[in-house]
Backbone as CSV, one residue per row, in Angstrom:
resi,resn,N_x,N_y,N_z,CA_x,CA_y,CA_z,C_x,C_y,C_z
1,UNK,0.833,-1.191,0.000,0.000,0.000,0.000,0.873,1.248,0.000
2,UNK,0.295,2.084,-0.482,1.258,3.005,-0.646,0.591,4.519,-0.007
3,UNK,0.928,5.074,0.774,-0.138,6.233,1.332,0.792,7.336,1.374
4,UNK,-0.753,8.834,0.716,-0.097,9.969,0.610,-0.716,10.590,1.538
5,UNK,0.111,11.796,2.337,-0.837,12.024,3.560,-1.152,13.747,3.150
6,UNK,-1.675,14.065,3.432,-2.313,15.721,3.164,-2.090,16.464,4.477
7,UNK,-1.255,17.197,4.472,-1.012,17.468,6.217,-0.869,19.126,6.067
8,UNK,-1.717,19.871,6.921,-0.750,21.501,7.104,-1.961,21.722,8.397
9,UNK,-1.330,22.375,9.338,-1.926,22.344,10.244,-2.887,23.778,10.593
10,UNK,-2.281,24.506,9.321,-3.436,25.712,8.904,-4.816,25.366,8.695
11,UNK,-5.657,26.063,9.118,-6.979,25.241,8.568,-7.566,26.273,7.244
12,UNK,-7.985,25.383,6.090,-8.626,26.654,5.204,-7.552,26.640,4.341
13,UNK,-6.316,25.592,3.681,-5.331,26.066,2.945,-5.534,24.836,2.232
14,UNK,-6.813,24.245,1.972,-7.044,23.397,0.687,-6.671,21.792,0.953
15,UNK,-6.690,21.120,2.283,-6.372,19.726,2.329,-7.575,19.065,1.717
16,UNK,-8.716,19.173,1.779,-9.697,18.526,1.337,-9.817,18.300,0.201
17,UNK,-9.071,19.937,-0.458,-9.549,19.845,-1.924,-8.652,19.096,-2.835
18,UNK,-7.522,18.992,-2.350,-6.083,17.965,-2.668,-6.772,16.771,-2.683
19,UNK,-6.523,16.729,-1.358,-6.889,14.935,-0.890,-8.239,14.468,-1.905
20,UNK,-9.243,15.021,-1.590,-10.437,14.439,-2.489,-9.997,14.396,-4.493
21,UNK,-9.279,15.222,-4.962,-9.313,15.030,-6.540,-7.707,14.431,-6.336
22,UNK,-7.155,14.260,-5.706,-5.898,13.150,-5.622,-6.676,11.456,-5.740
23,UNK,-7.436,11.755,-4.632,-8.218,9.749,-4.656,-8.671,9.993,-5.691
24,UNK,-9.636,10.762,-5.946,-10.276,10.326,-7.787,-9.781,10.577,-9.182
25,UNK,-8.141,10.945,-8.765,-7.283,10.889,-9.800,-6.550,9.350,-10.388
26,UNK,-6.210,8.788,-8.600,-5.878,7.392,-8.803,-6.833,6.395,-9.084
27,UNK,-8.526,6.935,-8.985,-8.844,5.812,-8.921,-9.570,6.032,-10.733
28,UNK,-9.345,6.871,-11.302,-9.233,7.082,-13.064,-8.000,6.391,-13.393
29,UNK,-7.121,6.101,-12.827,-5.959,5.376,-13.226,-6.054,3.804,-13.139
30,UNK,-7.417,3.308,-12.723,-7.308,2.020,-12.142,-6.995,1.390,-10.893
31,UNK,-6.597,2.351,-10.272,-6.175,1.911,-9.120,-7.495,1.575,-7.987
32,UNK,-7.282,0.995,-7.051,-7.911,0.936,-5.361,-7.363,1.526,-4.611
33,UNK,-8.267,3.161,-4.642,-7.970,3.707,-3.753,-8.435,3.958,-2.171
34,UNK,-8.141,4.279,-1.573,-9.228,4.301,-0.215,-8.881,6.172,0.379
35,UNK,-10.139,6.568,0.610,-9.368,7.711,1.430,-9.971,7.929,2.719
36,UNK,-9.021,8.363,3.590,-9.447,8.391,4.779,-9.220,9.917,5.498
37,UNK,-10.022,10.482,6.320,-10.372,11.556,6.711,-10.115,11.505,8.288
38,UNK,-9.185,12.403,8.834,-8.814,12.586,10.219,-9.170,14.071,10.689
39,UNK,-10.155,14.440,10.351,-10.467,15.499,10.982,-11.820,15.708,10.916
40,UNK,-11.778,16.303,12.244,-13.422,16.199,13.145,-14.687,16.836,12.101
41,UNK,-14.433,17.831,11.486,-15.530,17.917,10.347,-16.044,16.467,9.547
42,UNK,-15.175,15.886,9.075,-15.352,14.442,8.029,-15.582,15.167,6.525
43,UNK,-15.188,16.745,6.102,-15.185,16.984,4.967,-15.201,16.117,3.608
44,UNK,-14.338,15.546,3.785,-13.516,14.495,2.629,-14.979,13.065,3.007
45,UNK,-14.960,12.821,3.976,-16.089,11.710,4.413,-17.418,11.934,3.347
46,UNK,-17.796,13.198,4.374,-19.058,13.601,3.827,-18.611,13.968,1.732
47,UNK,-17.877,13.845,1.556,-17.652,14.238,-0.299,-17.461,12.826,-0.855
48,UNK,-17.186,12.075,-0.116,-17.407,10.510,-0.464,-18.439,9.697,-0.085
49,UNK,-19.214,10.424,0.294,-21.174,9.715,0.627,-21.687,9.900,-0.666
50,UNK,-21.200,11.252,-1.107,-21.936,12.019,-2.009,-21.588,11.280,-3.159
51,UNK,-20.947,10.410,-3.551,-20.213,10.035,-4.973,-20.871,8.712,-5.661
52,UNK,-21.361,9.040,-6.758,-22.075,8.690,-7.559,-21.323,6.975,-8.036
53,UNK,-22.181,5.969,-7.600,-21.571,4.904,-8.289,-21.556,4.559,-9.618
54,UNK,-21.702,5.235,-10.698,-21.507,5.879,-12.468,-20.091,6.312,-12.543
55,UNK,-19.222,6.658,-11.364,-17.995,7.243,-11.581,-17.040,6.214,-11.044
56,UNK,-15.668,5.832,-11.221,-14.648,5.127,-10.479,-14.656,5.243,-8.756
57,UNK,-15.052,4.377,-8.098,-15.094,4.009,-6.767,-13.774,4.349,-5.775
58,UNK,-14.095,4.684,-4.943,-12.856,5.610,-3.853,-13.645,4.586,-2.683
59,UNK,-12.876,3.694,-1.970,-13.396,3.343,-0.457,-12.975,3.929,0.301
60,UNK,-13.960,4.121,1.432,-13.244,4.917,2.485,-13.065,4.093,3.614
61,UNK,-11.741,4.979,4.643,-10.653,4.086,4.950,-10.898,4.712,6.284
62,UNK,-11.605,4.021,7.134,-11.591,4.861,8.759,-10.321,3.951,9.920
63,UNK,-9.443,4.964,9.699,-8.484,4.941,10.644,-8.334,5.361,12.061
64,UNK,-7.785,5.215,12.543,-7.484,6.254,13.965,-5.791,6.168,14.267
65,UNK,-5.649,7.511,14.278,-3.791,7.545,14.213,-3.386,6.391,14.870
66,UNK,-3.960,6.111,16.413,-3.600,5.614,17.983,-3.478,4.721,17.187
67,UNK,-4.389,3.927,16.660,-4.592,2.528,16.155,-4.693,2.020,14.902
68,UNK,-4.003,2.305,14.279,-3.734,2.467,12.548,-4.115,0.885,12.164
69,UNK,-5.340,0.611,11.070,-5.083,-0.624,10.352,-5.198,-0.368,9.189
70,UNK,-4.840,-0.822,8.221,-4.504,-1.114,6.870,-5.177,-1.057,5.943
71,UNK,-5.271,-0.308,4.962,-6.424,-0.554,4.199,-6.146,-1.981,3.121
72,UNK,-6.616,-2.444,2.188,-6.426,-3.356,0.870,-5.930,-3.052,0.029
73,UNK,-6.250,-1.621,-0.276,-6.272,-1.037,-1.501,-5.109,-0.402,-1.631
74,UNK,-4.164,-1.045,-2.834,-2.906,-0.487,-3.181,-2.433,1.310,-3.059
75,UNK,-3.896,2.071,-3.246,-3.045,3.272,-3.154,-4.199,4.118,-1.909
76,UNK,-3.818,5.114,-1.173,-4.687,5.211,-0.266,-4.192,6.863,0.064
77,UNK,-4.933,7.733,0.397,-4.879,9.086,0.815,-5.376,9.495,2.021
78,UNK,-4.953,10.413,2.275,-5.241,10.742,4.149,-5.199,12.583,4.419
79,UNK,-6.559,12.848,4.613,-6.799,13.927,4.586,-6.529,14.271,6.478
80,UNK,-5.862,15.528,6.895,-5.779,15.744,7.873,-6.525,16.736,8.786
81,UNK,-6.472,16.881,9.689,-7.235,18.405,10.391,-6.427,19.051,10.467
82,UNK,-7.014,20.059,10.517,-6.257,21.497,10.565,-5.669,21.235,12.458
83,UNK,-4.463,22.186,13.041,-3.989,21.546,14.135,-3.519,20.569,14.473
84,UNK,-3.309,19.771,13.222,-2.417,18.825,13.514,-0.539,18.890,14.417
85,UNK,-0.903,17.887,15.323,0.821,18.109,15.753,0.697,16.894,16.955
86,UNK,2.066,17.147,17.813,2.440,15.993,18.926,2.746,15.033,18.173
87,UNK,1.528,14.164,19.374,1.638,12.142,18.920,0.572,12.130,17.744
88,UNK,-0.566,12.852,17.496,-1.053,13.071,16.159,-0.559,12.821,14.853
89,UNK,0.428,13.727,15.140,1.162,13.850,13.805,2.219,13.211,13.825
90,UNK,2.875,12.378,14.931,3.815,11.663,14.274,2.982,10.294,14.130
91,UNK,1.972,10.093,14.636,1.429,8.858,14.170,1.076,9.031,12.712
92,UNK,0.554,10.072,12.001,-0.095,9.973,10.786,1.343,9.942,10.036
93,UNK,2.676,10.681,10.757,3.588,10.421,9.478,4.045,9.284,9.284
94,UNK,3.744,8.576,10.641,4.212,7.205,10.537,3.590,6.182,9.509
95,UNK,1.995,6.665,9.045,1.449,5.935,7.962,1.793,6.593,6.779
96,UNK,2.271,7.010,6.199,2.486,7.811,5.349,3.990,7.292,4.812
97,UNK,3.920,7.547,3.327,5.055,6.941,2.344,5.372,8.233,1.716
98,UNK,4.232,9.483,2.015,4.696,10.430,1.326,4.120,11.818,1.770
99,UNK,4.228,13.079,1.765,3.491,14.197,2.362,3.736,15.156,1.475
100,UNK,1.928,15.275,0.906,2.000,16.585,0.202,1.384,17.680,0.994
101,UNK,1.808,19.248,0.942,1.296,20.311,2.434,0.710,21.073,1.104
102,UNK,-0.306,21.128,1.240,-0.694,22.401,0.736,-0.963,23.628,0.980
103,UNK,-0.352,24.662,0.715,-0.306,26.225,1.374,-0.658,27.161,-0.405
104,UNK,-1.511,28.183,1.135,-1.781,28.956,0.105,-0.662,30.495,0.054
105,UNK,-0.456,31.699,-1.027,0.521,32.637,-1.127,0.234,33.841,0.023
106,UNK,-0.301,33.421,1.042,-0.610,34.723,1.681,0.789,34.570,3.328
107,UNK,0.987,35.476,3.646,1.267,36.093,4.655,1.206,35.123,5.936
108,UNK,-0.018,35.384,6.366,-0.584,34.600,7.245,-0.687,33.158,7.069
109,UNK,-1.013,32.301,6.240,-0.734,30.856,5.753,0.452,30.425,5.750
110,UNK,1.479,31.754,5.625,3.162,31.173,5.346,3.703,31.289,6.927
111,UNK,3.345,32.125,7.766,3.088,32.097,9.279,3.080,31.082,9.788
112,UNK,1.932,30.669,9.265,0.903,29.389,10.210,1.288,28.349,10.028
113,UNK,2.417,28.120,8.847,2.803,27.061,8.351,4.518,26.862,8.953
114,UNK,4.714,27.871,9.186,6.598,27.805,9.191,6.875,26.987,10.508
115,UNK,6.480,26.858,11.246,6.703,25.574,12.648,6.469,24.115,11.694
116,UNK,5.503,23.769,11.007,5.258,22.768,10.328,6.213,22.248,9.935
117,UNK,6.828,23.582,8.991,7.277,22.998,7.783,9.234,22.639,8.874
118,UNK,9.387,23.838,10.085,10.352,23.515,10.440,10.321,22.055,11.056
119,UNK,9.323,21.562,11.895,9.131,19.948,12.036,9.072,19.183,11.455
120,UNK,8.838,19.164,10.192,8.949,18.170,8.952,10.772,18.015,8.568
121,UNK,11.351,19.247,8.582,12.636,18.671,8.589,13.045,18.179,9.199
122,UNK,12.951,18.281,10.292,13.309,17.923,11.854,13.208,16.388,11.755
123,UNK,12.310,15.374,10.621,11.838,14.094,11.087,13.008,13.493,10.357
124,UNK,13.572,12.398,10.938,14.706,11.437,10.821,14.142,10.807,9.207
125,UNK,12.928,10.714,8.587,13.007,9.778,7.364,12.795,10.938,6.281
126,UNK,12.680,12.044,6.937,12.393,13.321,5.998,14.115,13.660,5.460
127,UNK,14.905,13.937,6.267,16.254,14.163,6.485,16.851,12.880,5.327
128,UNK,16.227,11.803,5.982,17.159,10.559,5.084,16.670,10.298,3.663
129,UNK,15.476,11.199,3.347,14.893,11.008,2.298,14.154,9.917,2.194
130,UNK,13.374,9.079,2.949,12.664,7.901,2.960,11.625,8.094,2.737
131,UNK,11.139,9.569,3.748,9.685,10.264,3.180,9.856,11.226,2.479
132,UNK,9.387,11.295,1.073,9.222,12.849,0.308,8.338,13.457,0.625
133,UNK,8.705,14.930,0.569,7.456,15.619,1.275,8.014,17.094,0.293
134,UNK,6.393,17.339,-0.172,6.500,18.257,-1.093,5.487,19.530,-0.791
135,UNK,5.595,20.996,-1.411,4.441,21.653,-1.484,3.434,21.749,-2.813
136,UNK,2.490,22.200,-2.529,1.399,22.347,-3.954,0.713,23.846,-3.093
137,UNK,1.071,25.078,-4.191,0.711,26.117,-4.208,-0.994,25.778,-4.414
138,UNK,-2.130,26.250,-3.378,-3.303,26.536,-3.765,-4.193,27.850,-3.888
139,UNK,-4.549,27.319,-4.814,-5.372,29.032,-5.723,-4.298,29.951,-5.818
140,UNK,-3.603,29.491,-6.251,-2.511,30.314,-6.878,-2.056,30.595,-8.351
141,UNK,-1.725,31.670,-9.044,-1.705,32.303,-10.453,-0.142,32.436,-10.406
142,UNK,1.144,31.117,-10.791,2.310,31.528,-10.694,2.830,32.607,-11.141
143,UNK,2.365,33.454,-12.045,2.904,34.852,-12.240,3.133,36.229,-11.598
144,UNK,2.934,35.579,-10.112,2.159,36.808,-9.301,3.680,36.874,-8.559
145,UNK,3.568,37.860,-7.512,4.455,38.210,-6.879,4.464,37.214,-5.464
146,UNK,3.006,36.728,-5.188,2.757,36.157,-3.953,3.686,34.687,-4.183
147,UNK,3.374,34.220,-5.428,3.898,32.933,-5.614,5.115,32.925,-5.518
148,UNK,6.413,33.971,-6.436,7.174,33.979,-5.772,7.443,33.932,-4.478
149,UNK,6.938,34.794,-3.694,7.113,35.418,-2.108,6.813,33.398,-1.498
150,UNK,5.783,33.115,-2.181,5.600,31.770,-1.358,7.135,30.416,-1.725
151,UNK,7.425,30.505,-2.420,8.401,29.864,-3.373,9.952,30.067,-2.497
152,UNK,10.346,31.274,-2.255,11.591,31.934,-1.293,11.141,31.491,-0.190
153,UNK,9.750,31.482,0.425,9.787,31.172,1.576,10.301,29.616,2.420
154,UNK,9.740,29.111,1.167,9.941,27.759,1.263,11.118,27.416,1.221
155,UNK,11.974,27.939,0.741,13.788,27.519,-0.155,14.191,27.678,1.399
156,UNK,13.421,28.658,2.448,14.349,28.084,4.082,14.105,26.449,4.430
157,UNK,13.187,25.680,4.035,12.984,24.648,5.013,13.728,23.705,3.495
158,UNK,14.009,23.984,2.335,14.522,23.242,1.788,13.325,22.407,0.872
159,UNK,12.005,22.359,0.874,10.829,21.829,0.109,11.082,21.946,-1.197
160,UNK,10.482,21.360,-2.162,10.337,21.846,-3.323,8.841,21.911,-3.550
161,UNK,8.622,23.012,-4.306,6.673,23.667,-4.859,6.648,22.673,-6.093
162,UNK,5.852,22.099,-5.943,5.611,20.653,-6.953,5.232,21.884,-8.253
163,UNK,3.835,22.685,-7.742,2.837,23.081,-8.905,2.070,23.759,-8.166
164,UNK,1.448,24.817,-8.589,0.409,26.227,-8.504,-1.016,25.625,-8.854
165,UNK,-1.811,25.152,-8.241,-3.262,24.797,-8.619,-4.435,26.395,-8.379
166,UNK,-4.142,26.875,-9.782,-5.409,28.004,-10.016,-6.469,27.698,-8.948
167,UNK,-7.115,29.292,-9.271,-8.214,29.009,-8.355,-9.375,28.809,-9.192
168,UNK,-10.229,28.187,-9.472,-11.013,28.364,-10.699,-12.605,27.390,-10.278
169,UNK,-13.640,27.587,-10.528,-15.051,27.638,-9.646,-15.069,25.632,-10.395
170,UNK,-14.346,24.981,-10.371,-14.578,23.592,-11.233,-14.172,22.738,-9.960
171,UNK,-13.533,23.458,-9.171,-13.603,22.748,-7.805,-14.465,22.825,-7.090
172,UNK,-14.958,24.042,-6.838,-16.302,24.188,-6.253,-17.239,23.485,-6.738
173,UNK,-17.322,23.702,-7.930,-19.001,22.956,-8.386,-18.680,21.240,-8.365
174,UNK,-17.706,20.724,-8.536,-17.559,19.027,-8.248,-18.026,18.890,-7.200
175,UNK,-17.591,19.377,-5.778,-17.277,19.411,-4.629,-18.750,18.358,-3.857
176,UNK,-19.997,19.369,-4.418,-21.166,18.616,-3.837,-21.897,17.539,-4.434
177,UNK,-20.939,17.007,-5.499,-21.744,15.913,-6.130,-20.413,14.290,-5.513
178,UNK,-19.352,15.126,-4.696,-18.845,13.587,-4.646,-17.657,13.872,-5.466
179,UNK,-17.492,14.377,-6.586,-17.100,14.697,-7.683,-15.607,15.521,-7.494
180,UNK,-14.261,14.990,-8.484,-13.687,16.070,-8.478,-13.243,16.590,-10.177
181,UNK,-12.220,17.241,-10.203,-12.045,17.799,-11.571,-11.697,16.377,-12.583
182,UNK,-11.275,15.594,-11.791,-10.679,15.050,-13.160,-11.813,13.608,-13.772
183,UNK,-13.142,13.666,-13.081,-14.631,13.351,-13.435,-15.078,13.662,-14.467
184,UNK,-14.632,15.274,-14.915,-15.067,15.979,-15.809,-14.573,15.785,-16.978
185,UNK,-15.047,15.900,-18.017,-14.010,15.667,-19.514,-12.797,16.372,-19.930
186,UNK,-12.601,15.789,-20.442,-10.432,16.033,-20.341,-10.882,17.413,-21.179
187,UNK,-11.509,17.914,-21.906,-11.000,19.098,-22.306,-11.515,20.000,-21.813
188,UNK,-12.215,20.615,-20.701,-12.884,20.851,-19.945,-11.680,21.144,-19.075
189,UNK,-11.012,20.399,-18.556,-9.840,20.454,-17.180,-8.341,20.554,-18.073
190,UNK,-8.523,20.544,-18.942,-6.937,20.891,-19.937,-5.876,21.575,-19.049
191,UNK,-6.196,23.206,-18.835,-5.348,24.158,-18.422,-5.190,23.003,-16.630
192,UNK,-6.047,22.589,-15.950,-5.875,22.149,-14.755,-5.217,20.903,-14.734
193,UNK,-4.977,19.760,-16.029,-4.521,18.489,-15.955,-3.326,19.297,-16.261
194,UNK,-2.455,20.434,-16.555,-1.187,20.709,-16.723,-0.604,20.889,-15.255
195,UNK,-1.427,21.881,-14.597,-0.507,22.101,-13.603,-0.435,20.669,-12.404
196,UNK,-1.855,20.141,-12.762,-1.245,18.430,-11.568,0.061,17.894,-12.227
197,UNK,0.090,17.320,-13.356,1.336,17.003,-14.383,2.196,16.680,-13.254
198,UNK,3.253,17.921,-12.467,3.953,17.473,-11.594,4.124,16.428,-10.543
199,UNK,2.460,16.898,-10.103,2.307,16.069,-8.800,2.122,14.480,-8.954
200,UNK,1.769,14.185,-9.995,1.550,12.605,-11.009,2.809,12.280,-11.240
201,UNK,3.712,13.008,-11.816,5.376,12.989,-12.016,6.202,12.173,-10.536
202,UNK,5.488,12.921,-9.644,6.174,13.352,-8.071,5.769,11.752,-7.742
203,UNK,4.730,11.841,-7.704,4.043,10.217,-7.067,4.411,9.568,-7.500
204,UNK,4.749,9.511,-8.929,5.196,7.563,-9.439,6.541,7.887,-9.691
């Protein structure tokens, strides 16, 4: 099994929206995916009630850090709560083969994030390279000044910015059917299947 974990302990900087069109990216690929949701809302939960059995199947995977069991399904995602940290978070990194953080270009998000991102270096398989752990700019327009500003910020903890995911209303409107972008017909999500490109690169 192979698990990607969605972690930033900001709340409001897009884990849901990752995590949910990440599982229904792998599971357009064929894969068995499972995703599982660790935070007290059940965002990601409740967006997988909603999902239409006409589309590729996502199981969901109820874990508990304390007591971690396994899912079946070769590839598996893990949406986090906002506040994540302690024995929390080293239990979830402990399931985890890989960590994507998603942050958004503001000020305050790059704040809220810089303890994170300094504890993520800090972890012995992060350091040895065992776990990759990457960023994904959200609702972000790389031409801007913010993206830079977010990009330098990062070059302290040493990360690399996988890709800039626009902000654009095709996330929103999936959102309540279960649904994410890549449901929709490929030419329809064109400009948006470029900037994942990386993160598909990054994973396999």
């Amino acid at each position: 099994m192979s698990v990607t974990l969605i972690a930033n302990p900001k709340g409001g900087c897009g884990k849901s929206t990752l995590a949910t069109n990440l599982a229904a990216w792998h599971a357009w690929q064929g894969d068995e995916v499972a995703l599982a949701d660790l935070d007290r809302q059940q965002s990601s939960r409740r967006w997988l009630e909603h999902r239409s059995l006409n589309f590729p199947a996502i199981e969901r995977w109820d874990i508990d850090p304390d007591d971690p069991r396994e899912t079946h399904c070769a590839k598996a995602v893990i949406d986090s709560p906002a506040g994540l940290h302690g024995k929390r978070l080293d239990a979830a990194i402990k399931l985890a083969d890989r960590v994507l953080v998603p942050v958004q270009p503001s000020s305050f998000d790059m704040w809220a994030s810089e303890a994170f991102f300094a504890r993520l270096s800090e972890e012995k398989a992060v350091r040895k390279g065992r776990l990759p752990v990457a960023v994904v700019g959200m609702r972000v327009n790389a031409r801007t000044v913010a993206a830079r500003e977010l990009a330098r910020f990062l070059e302290r903890f040493d990360l690399p910015v996988l890709t800039c995911l626009r902000e654009t209303q095709l996330y929103v409107q999936t959102l309540p059917r279960g649904l994410g972008i890549f449901d929709l017909p490929a030419p329809k999500i064109e400009r948006d299947l470029a900037e994942w490109q990386p993160i598909f690169t990054w994973l396999k």
